[in-house]
C-alpha positions as CSV (number, residue, x, y, z in Angstrom):
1,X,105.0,8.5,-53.8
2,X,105.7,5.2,-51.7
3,X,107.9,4.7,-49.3
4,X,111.2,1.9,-49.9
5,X,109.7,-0.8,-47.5
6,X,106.5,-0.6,-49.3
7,X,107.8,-1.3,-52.8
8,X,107.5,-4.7,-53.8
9,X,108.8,-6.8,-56.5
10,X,107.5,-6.0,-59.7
11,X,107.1,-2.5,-58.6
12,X,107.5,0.5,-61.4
13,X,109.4,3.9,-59.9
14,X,111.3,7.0,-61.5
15,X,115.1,6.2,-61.5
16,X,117.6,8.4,-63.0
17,X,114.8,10.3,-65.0
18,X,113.4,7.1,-66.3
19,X,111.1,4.1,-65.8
20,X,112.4,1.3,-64.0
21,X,111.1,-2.4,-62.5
22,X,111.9,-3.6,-59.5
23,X,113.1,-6.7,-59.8
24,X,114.8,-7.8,-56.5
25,X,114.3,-6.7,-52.7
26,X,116.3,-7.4,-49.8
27,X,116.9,-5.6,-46.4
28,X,120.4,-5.4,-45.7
29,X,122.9,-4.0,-42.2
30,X,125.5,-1.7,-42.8
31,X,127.9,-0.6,-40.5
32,X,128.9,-2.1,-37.2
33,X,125.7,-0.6,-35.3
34,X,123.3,-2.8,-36.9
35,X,121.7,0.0,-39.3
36,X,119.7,-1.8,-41.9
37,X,118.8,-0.4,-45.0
38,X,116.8,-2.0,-48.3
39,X,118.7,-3.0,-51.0
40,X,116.7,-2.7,-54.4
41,X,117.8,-4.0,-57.7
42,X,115.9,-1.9,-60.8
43,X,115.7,-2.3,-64.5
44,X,115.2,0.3,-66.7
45,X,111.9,0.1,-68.7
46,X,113.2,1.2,-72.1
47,X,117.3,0.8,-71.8
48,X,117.0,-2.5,-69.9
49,X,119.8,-1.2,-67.6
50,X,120.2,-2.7,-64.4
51,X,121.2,-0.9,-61.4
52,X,121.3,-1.7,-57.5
53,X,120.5,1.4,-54.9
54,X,120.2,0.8,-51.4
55,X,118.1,2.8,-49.8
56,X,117.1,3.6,-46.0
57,X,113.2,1.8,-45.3
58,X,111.5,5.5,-44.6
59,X,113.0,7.5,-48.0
60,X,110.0,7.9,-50.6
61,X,110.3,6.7,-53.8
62,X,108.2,8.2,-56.7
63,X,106.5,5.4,-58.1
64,X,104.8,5.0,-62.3
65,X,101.8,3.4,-63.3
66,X,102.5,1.3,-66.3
67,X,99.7,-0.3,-68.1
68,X,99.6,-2.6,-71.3
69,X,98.0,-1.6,-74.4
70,X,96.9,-3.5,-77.2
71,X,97.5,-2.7,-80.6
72,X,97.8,-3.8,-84.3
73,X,100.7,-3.1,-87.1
74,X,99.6,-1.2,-89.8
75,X,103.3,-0.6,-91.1
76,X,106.7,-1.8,-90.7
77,X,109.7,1.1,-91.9
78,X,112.6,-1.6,-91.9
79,X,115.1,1.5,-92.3
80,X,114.5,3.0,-88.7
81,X,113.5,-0.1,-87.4
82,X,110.4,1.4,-86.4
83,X,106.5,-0.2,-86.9
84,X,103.2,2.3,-86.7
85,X,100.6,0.7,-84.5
86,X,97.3,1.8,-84.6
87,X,96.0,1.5,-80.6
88,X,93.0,-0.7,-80.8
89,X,91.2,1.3,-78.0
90,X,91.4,4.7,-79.2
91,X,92.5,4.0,-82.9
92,X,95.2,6.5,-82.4
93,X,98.6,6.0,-84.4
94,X,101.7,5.7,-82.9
95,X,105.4,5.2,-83.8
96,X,107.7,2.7,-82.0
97,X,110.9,1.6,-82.1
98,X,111.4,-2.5,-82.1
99,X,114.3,-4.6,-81.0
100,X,115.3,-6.7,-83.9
101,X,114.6,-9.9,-82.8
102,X,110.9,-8.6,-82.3
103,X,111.2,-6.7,-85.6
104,X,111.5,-10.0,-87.2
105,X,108.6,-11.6,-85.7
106,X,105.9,-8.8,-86.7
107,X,104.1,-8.2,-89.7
108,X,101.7,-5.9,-91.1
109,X,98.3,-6.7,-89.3
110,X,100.3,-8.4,-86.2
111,X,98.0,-8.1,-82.7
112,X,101.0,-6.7,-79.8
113,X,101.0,-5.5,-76.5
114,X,102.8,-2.0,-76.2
115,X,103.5,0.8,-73.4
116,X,103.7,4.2,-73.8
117,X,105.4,6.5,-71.4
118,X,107.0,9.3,-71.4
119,X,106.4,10.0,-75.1
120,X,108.0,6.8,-75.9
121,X,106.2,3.7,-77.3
122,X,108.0,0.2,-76.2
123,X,106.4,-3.0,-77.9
124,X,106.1,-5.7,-74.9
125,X,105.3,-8.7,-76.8
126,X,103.3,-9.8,-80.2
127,X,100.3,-11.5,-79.1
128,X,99.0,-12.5,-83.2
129,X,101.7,-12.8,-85.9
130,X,99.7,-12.6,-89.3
131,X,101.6,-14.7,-91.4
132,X,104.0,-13.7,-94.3
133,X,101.8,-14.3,-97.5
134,X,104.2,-16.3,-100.2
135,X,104.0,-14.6,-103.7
């Protein structure tokens, strides 16, 4: 747990049940008496929503360690638009689901960077595209 004036931007806490980035802080007054409170501006790790709370400075805020994995393709299921990566730390396989502009730019054997959290596997970005052998 942090408190609101100690998150920062760049920040990862539990909104709503899920994952979110900070990415804007301001301290704001409200009211005619001068109160000031923080205004925080979050996106959602895995639904990209964006949402504004404001917040006063002492409220705790539960915060998430997020950490970047590396990992390689070993399969692309174009149906689901899913892709198995094999984590290249503890060779562990692992389903994910891919945007479709990233869908397009991996391939079996790519290199990405992924998180998983929460039972969910999100790629980040593909570090190594292995390119598409012509036939």
């Amino acid at each position: 747990m942090i408190k609101v004036a100690d998150a920062r931007v760049g920040t990862c806490i539990m909104n709503r049940g899920e994952p979110s980035k900070v990415t804007q802080k301001e301290r704001v007054t409200v009211g005619t008496h001068m109160h000031s409170k923080t205004r925080l501006t979050v996106q959602g790790v895995f639904s990209g929503r964006t949402e504004v709370l404001t917040l006063s400075h002492h409220e705790n805020l539960e915060d998430v360690e997020i950490t970047n994995k590396k990992g390689q393709v070993i399969a692309k299921l174009p149906e689901q638009k899913q892709v198995q990566i094999m984590d290249l730390v503890s060779y562990e396989t692992l389903t994910a689901t891919v945007e479709k502009e990233m869908f397009d730019k991996v391939s079996e054997g790519s290199i990405v960077t992924f998180i998983e959290l929460q039972g969910k596997v999100i790629i980040v970005e593909v570090r190594e595209a292995r390119e598409q052998e012509q036939k």
